[in-house]
C-alpha positions in Angstrom: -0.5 13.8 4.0 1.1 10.9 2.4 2.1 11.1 -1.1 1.3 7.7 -3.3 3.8 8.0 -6.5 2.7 4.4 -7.3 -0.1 3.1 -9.5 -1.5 0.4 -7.0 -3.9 -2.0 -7.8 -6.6 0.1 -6.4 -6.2 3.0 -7.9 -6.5 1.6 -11.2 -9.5 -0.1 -10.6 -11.3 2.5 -9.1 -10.4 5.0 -12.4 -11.5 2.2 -14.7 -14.4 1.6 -12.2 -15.8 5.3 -12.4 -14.8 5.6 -16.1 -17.3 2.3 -17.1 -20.1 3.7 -14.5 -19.5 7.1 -16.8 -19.7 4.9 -19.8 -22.7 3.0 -18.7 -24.6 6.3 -17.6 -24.0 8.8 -21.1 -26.7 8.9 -23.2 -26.0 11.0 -26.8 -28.1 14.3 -26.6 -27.8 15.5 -30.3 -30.5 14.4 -32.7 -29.9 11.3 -35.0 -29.1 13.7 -38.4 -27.1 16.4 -37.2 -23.8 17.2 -37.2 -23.5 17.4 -33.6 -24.6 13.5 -33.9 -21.7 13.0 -35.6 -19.3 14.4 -33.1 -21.2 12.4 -30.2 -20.2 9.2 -31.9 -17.0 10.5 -32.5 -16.5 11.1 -28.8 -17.9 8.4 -27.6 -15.6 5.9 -30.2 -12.8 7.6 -28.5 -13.8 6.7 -24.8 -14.7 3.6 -25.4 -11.5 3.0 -27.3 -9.6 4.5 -24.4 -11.2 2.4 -22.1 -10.7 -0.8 -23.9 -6.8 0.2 -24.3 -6.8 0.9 -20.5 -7.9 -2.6 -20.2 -5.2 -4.5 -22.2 -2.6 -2.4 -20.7 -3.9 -3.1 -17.3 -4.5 -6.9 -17.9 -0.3 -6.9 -19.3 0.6 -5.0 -16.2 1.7 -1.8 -18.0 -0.7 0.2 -15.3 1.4 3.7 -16.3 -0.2 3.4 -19.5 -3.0 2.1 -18.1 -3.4 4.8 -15.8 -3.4 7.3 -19.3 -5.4 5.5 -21.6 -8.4 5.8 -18.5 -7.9 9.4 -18.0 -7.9 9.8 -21.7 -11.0 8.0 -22.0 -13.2 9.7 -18.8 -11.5 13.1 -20.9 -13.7 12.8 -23.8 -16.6 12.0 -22.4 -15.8 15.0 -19.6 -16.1 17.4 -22.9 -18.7 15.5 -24.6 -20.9 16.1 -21.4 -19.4 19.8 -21.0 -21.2 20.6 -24.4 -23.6 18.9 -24.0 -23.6 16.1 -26.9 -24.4 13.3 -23.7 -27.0 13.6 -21.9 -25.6 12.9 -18.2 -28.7 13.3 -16.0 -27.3 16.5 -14.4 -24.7 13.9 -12.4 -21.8 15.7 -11.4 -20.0 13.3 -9.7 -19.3 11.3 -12.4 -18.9 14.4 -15.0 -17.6 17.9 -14.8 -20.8 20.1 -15.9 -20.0 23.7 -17.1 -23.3 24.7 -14.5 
């Protein structure tokens, strides 16, 4: 097995590519006045601020950080699906579900 330590063009895209499907997919579970609302929005300020950062690093060829800010964003939404404030359809290709 060959070992990549380099953040190619294509492995970039394809984390910012599965991150935006994730983005795209999430719906927020928690009803409109709870607290739990608040924590959805919350998390999914985060990933999309992630995200966007990703892309700006990406687009000024600083793909390490890139790289980060991706993981970073697909991260909180991970946990916002684990507990359940999105709603993810039960897709766990895209998430990592607790069941």
């Amino acid at each position: 097995m060959e070992i990549c330590n380099r953040i190619t063009d294509e492995k970039i895209e394809r984390y910012l590519d599965v991150t935006r499907c994730a983005l795209d997919k999430i719906r927020i579970a928690a009803p409109e006045r709870s607290y739990s609302r608040k924590l959805a929005d919350s998390f999914l300020e985060m990933a999309q601020s992630y995200y966007s950062d990703a892309l700006h690093f990406k687009e000024a060829g600083d793909y390490v950080t890139s790289f980060a800010a991706v993981n970073y964003a697909h991260g909180w939404i991970d946990c916002g699906a684990r507990i359940g404030l999105f709603d993810v359809g039960g897709d766990d290709r895209l998430f990592t579900l607790f069941e």
